[in-house]
C-alpha positions as CSV (number, residue, x, y, z in Angstrom):
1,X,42.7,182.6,97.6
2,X,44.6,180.3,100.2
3,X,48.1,181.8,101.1
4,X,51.4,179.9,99.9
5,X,51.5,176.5,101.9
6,X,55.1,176.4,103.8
7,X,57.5,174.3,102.8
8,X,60.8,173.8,105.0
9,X,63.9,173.9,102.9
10,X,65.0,170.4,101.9
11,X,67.3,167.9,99.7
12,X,67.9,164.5,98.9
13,X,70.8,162.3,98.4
14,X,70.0,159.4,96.2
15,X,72.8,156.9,95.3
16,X,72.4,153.4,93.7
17,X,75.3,151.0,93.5
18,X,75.5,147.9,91.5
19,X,78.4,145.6,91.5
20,X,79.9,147.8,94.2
21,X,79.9,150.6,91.5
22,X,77.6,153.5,92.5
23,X,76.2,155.2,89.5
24,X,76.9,158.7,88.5
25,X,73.9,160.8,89.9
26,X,73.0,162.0,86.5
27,X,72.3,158.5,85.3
28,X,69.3,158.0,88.5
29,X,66.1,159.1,87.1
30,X,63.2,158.3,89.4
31,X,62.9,156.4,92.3
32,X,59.6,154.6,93.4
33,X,58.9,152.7,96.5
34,X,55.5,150.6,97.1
35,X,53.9,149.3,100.0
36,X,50.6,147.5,100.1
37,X,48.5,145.3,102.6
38,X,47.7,143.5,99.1
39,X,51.1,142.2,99.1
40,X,53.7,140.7,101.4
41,X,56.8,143.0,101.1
42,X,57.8,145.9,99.5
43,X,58.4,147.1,96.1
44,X,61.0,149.4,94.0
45,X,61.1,150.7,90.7
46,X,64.4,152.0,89.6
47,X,64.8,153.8,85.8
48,X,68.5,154.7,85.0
49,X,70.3,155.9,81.9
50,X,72.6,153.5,80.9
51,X,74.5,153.0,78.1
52,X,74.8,149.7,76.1
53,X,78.6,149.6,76.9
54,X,78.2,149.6,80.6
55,X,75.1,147.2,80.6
56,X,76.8,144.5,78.5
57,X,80.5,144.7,79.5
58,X,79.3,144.6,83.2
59,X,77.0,141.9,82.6
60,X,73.9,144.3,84.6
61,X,71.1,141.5,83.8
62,X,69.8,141.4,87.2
63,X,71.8,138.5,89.5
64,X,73.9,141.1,90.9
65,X,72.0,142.8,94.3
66,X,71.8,146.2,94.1
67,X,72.3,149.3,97.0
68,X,69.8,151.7,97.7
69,X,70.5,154.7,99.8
70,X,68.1,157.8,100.5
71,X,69.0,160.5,102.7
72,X,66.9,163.4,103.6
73,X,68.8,166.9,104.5
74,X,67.6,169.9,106.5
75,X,68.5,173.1,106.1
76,X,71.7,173.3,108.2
77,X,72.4,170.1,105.9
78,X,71.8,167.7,108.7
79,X,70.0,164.1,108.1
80,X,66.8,164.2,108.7
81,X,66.3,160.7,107.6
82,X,67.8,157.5,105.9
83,X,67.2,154.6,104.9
84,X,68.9,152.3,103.2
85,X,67.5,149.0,100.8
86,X,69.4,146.2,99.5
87,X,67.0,145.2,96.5
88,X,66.7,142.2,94.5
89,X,65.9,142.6,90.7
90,X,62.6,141.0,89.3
91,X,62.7,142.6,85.8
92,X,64.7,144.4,84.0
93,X,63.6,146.0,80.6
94,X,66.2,148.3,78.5
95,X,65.8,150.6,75.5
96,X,69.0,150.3,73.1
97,X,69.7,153.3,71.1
98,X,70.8,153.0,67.4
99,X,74.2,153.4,67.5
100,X,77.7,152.4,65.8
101,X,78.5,149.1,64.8
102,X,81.1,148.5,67.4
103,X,81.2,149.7,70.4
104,X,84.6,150.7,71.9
105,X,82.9,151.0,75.1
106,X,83.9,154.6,76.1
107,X,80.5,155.8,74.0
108,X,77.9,157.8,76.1
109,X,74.8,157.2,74.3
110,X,72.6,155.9,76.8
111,X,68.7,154.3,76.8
112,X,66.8,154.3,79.6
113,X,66.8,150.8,82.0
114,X,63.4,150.2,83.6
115,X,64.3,147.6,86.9
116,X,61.4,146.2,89.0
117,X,62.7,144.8,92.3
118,X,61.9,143.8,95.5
119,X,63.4,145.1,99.1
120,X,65.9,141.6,99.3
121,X,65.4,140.9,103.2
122,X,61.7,140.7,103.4
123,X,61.3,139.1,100.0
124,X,63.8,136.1,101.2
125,X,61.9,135.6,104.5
126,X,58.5,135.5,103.3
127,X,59.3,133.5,100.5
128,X,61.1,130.9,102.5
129,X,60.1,127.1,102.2
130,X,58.8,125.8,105.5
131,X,56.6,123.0,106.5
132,X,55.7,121.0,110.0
133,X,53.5,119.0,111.8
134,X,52.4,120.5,115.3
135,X,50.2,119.1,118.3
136,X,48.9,115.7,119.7
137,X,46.6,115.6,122.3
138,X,50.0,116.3,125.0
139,X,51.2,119.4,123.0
140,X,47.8,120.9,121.3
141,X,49.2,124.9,120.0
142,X,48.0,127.7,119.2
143,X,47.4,129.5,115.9
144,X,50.6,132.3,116.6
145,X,53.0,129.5,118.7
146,X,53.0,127.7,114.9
147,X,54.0,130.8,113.5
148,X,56.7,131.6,115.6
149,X,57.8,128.1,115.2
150,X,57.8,128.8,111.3
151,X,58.9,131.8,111.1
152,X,62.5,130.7,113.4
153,X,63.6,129.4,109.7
154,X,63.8,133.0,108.8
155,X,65.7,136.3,109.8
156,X,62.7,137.7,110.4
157,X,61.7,139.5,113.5
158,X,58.0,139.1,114.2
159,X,55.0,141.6,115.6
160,X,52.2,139.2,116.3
161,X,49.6,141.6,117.5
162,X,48.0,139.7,120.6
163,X,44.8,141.6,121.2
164,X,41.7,139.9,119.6
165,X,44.3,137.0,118.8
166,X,42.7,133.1,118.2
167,X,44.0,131.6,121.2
168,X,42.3,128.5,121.2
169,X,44.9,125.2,121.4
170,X,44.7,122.9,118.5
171,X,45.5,119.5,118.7
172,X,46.5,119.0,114.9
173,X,47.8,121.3,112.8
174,X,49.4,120.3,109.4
175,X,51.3,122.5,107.7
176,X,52.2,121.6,103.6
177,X,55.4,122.6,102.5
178,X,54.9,126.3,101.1
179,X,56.3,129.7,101.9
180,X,56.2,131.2,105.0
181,X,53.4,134.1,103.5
182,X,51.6,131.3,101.9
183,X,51.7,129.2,105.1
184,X,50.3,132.0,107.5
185,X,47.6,132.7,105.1
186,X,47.0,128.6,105.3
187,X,46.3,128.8,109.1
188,X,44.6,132.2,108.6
189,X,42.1,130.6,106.2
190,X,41.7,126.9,108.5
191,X,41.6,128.0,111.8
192,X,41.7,132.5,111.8
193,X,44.6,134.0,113.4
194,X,42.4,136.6,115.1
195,X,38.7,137.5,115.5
196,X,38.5,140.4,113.3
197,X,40.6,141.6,110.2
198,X,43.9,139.9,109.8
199,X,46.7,141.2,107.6
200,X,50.5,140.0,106.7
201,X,53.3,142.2,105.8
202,X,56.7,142.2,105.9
203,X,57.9,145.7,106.4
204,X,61.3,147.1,104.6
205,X,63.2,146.3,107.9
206,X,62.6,142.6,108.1
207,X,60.2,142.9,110.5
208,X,56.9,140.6,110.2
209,X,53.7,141.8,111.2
210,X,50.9,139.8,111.6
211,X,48.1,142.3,112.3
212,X,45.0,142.4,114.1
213,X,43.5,145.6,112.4
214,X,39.7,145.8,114.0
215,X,42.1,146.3,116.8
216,X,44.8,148.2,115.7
217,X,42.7,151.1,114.9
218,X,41.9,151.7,117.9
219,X,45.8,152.6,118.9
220,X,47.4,155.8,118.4
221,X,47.6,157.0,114.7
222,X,51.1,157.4,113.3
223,X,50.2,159.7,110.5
224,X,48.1,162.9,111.1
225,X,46.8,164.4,107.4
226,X,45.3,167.6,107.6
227,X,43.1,169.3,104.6
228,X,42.8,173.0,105.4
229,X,39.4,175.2,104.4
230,X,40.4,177.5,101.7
231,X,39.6,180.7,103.9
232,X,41.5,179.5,106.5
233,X,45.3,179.2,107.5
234,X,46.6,177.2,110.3
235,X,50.3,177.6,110.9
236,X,50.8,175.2,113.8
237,X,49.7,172.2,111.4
238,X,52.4,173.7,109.0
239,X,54.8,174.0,111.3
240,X,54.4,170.4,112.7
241,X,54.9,168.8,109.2
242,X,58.3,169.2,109.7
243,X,58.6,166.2,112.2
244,X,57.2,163.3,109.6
245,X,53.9,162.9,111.6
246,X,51.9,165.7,110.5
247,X,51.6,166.6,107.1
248,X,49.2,169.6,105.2
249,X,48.5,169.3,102.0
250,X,46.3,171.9,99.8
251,X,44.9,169.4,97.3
252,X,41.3,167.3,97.9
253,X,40.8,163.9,99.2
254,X,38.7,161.2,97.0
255,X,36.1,159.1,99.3
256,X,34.9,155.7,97.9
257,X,32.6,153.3,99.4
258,X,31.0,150.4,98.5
259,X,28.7,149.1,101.0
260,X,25.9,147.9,98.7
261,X,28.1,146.3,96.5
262,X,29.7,144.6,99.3
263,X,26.4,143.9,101.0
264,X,25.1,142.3,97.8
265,X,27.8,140.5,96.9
266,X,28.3,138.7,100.5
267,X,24.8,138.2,101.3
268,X,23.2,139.8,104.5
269,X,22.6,136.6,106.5
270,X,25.6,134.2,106.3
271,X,25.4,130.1,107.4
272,X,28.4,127.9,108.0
273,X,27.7,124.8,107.7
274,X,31.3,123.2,109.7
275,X,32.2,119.2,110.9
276,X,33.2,118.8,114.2
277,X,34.5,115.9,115.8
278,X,31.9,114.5,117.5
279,X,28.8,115.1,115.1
280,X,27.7,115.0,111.9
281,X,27.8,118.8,111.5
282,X,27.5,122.4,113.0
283,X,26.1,125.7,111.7
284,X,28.3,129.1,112.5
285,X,25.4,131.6,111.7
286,X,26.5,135.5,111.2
287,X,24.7,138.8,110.0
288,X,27.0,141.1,107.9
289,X,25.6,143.8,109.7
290,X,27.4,142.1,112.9
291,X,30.4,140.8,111.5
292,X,31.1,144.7,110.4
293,X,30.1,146.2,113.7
294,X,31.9,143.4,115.6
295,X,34.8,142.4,113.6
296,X,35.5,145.6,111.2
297,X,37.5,147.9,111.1
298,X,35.1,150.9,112.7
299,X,36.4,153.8,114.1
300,X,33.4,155.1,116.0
301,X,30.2,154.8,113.9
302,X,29.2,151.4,113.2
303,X,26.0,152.6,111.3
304,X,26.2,151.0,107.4
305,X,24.7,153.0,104.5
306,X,23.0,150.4,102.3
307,X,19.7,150.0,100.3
308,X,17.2,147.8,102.1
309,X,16.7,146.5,99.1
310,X,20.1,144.1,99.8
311,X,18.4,141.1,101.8
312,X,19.5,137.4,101.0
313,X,20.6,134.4,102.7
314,X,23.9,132.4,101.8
315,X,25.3,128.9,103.0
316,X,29.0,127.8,103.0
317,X,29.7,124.5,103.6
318,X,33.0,123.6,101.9
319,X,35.0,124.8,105.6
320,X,35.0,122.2,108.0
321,X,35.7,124.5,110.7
322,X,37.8,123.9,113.7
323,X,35.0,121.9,116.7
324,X,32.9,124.6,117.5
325,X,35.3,127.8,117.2
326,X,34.0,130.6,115.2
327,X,37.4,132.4,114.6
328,X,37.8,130.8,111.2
329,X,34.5,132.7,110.0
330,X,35.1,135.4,111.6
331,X,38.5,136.4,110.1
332,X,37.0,135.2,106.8
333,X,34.0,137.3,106.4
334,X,35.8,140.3,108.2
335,X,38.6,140.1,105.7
336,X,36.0,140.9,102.7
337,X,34.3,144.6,104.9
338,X,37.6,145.8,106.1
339,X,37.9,147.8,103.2
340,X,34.3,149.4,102.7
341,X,34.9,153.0,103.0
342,X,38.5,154.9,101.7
343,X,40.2,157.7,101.3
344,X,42.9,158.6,99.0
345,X,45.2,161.7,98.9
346,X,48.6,163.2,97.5
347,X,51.2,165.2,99.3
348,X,54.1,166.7,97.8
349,X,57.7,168.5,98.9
350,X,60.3,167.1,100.0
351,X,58.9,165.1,103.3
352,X,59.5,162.4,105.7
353,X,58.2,159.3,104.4
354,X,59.2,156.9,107.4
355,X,55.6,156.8,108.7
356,X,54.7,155.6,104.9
357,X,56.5,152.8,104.7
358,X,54.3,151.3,108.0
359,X,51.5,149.8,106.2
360,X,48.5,149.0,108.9
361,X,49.2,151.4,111.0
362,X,46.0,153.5,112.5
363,X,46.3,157.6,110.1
364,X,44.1,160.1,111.1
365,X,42.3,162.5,108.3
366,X,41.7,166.0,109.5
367,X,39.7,167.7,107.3
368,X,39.5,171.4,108.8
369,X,36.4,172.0,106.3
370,X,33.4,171.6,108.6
371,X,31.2,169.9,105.7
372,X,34.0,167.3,105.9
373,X,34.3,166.7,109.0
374,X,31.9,163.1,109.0
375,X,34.9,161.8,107.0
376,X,37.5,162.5,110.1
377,X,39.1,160.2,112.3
378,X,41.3,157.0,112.2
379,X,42.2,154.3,109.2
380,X,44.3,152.2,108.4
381,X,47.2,153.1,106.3
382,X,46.1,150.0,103.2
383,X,48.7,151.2,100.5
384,X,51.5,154.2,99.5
385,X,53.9,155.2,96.5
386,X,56.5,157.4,97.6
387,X,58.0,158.7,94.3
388,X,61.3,160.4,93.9
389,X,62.0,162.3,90.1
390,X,64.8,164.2,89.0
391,X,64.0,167.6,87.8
392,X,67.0,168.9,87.4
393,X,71.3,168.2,87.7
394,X,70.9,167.3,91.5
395,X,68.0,168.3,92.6
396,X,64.7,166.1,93.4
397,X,61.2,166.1,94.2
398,X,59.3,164.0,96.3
399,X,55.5,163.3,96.0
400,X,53.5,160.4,98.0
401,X,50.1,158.8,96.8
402,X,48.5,156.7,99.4
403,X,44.9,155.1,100.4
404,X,44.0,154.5,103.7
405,X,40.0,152.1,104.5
406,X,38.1,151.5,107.4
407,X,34.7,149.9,107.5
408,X,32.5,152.8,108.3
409,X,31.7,155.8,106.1
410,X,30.9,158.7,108.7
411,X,31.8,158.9,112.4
């Protein structure tokens, strides 16, 4: 039997304010914060006790903002972390208890007040309305210029990763009045941002990031997760969880790929049929075999483990394409065998989540069991739930879920 994993000693401070009241901590009963490449900025779920008094008097129906704050102590009760989220309120669901007549509003029976919202920053920039009309045969821009130049009508800061980037010069580029997310994913889908596997998010600091992640797994992982053998203990990797980039978990990891159902659903042999400007048409012609190996997301291996069986042709000719650039395809078909192979894992304690909030960043998965070890090495952080529950007067828990894909099964 595996000795006791160490776990540093560790608290949290959790407050909430709403109308520049902050709740009483008994009245905060879980905390749950959601990132995902799936969407464009973060999510929280909030559920409070509340009573009907304080909800109706106060008017809490969601148009106020509300204050998140979550501070991580050591032992010596210094902060080890802290972040803190102004949130916006999407729903708001509420459980009345039975109760008197009347209310004389200093009553204490409260229900439980479920609140979905969204980090307030992020959600305004990406859901800004912006529009524009760019080039002319003086001025032709690039795919990322028109994104800047969008994305100047926001707060925003962005990371436009450059490597693999789509820098050919257009000459016309219109863009429809839409929001800023809906608006990248526009030029994304007309002329590819990159040549591999784009993805948009808008991190909880208000910081865009349009990703190039056939690229970005090659850089430096952020995240090292180790799963130890039973009959074996290493205390350096316990030690080094303390610093929020190595973490050490005793439970398993779930592996999922889907390369024949991918395979079969794309087709194996792919033809574009695109208009350029100066003839009738064009034909973009691609293997999946080489838009994975090319343009996925491999971290070594770019062998693909699927029945022979799979072996059919499919035409597309509803893109006209930008002249004779292949970026468009490129992105498109990469974007559907990103996510062939995954992983998925729990951690638990009281832990720095900051890496976890940086969705498509490179993780490495350090499985010490040596039957494991063709499912080691780099992918990309693709979703995480950090989760905060009270257990008891004061005192919290912390527990992550998270999934991380690459393209390739084995290394």
């Amino acid at each position: 039997m595996a000795d006791k994993t160490f776990l540093p000693h560790r608290s949290h401070i959790i407050e909430v304010k709403i109308k520049g009241e902050y709740l009483k901590d008994y009245q905060i009963r879980s905390v749950r914060i959601s990132s995902t490449l799936a969407s464009y900025c973060p999510s929280v779920e909030l559920q409070l006790a509340m009573s009907s008094a304080q909800i109706i008097q106060d008017k809490l129906y969601g148009q106020d903002p509300i204050f998140l704050s979550i501070r991580l102590l050591g032992q010596d009760a210094s902060e080890l972390e802290s972040h803190d989220f102004e949130l916006l309120c999407t729903r708001m669901t509420y459980g009345s208890p039975v109760t008197v007549a009347l209310s004389d509003g200093k009553q204490e029976e409260r229900g439980i007040v479920n609140i979905s919202a969204v980090i307030k920053e992020p959600f305004v920039s990406m859901t800004t309305l912006v529009n524009g009309v760019y080039g002319g045969k003086e001025s032709p821009k690039t795919v990322k210029e028109v994104i800047e130049d969008l994305a100047g009508n926001t707060s925003a800061s962005i990371e436009y990763d450059t490597e693999g980037e789509n820098t050919e010069a257009i000459d016309q580029i219109c863009v429809p009045p839409r929001t800023l997310y809906e608006s990248i994913l526009y030029l994304d889908d007309t002329f590819g941002t990159h040549d591999g596997v784009p993805a948009v998010f808008c991190r909880y600091d208000n910081s865009l990031h349009i990703i190039n992640l056939s690229k970005r797994i090659k850089k430096g992982e952020v995240i090292k997760v180790s799963q130890p053998a039973i009959d074996k203990k290493d205390d350096s990797v316990e030690k080094k969880s303390m610093d929020g980039k190595h973490f050490y978990i005793n439970g398993e990891f779930k592996h999922d790929f889907v390369g024949n159902s991918k395979f079969g659903a794309i087709a194996t042999s792919l033809t574009h049929v695109v208009k350029p400007a100066d003839t009738l048409f064009h034909l973009v012609e691609q293997t999946i075999d080489g838009v994975c190996s090319d343009h996925g997301v491999i971290f070594k291996n770019d062998e693909f483990y699927v029945d022979p069986a799979i072996n059919r042709t499919k035409v597309l000719e509803n893109h006209t394409g930008y002249e004779y650039t292949e970026s468009f395809a490129n992105s498109m078909m990469a974007k559907q065998i990103f996510n062939m192979s995954s992983v998925s894992f729990s951690l638990g304690g009281n832990i720095i989540i900051d890496n976890f909030l940086k969705v498509g960043d490179p993780i490495y998965i350090d499985p010490l069991v040596i039957e494991y070890l063709d499912f080691s090495g780099k992918y990309i952080l693709y979703k995480s739930t950090i989760t905060y529950n009270k257990v008891e007067e004061g005192d919290w828990t912390a527990a992550i879920s998270a999934e991380a894909v690459r393209t390739n099964k084995t290394i």
